[in-house]
N, C-alpha and C positions, 0 to 999 in steps of 0.2 A: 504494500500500500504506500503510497505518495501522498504526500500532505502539500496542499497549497495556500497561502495565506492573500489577500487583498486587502485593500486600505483604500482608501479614499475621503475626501472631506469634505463638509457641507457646513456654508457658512452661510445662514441668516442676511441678510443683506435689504430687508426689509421697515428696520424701523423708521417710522416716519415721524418721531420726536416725541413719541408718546408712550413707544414700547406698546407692551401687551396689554395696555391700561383696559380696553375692551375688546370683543371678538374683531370691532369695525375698524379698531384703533392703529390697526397695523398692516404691513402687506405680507404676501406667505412668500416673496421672492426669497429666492437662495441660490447660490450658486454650488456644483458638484466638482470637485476637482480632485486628478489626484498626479502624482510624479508622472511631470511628459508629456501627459494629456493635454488635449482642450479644452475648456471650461464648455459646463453644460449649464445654460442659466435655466434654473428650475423654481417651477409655483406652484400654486394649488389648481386644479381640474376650476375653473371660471363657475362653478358651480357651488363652490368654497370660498368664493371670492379671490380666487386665483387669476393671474394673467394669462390671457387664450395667446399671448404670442410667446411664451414660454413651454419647457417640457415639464408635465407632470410625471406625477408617482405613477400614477396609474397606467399612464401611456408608456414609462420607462419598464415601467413590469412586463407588458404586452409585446417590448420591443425585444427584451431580455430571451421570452418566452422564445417568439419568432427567429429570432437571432441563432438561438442556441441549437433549435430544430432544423433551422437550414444546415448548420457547420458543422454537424453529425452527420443530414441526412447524404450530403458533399463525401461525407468520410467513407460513410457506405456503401455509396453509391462509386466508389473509388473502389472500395476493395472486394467489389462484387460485379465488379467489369461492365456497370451502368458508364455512358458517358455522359454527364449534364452537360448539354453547352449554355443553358441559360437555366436562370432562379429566381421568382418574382413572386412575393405575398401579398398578401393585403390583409393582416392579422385584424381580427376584431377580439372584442372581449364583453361580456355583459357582468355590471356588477351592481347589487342594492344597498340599499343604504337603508336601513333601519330608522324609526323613529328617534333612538336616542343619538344619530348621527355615524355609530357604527357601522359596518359596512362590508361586502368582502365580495370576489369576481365569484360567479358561479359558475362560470363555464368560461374559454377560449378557442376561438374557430380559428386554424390556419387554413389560407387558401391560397395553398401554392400552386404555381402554375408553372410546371418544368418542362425543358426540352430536353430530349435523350436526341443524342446519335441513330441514325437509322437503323445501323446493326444491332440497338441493343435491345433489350428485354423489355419492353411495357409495362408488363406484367411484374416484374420484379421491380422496375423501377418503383410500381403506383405499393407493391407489397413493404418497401423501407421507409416509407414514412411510418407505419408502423411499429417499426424496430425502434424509433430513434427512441422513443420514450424507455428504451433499456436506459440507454446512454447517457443521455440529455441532463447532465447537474441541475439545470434550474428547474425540468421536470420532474427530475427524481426528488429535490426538494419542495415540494410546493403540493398544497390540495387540489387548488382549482384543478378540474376535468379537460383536459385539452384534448380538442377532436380536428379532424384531417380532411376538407375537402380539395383534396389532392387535383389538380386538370394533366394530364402527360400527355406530350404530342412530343412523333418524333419530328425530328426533323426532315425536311425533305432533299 
């Protein structure tokens, strides 16, 4: 077994002179940073009273989610003599929010839309999306239900 550690930092960048005097009182910006990277300026879902030209938590989850599914499904599809020549999602997610503000996603849809090589397998291509949820850290960590509407065309 391999042990990996991450770090990253998230700093507040929101007060507007007033601190957290009220829920209204303040902004949720922050920024995510960590060694090397690019800043990711991050808010609350506009729904939170967050900024909609910012990245939320929520969306970052759903990108994490998607992210992690494609660069397995790539690894698989590598060592199962798939050829992808292209990789395109369009991840959704649905989540509720409870009366007392709590919350959690119930479900994630990916919908990737891949190209195989003419020579390869269809079949097997459309059968490793499946697998990747062996694989997949942020799947193997996490409840929400992630499900696959997978599109394969080869190429011509």
């Amino acid at each position: 077994m391999t042990d990996h550690n991450y770090a990253l930092s998230i700093t507040w960048t929101g007060n507007t002179g007033e601190g957290t005097k009220t829920l209204r009182s303040y902004s949720r910006n922050h920024e995510v940073t960590g060694e090397g990277l690019a800043t990711i300026a991050g808010s609350s879902d506009p729904s939170f009273r967050g900024d909609p030209t910012r990245w939320n938590p929520e969306q970052l989850y759903l990108a994490s989610i998607a992210q992690c599914h494609m660069l397995w499904y790539l690894a698989l599809a590598a060592k199962e003599g798939v050829t992808v020549l292209n990789y395109e999602d369009r991840a959704t997610g649905h989540m509720i929010e409870e009366d007392n503000g709590a919350g959690q996603f119930e479900s994630v849809t990916l919908h990737p839309e891949v190209t195989i090589s003419s020579d390869s397998d269809a079949l097997l291509a459309e059968e490793l999306h499946t697998r990747v949820g062996d694989y997949c850290f942020i799947a193997r960590s996490i409840q929400t239900p992630i499900y696959h509407r997978a599109t394969i065309e080869r190429a011509s």
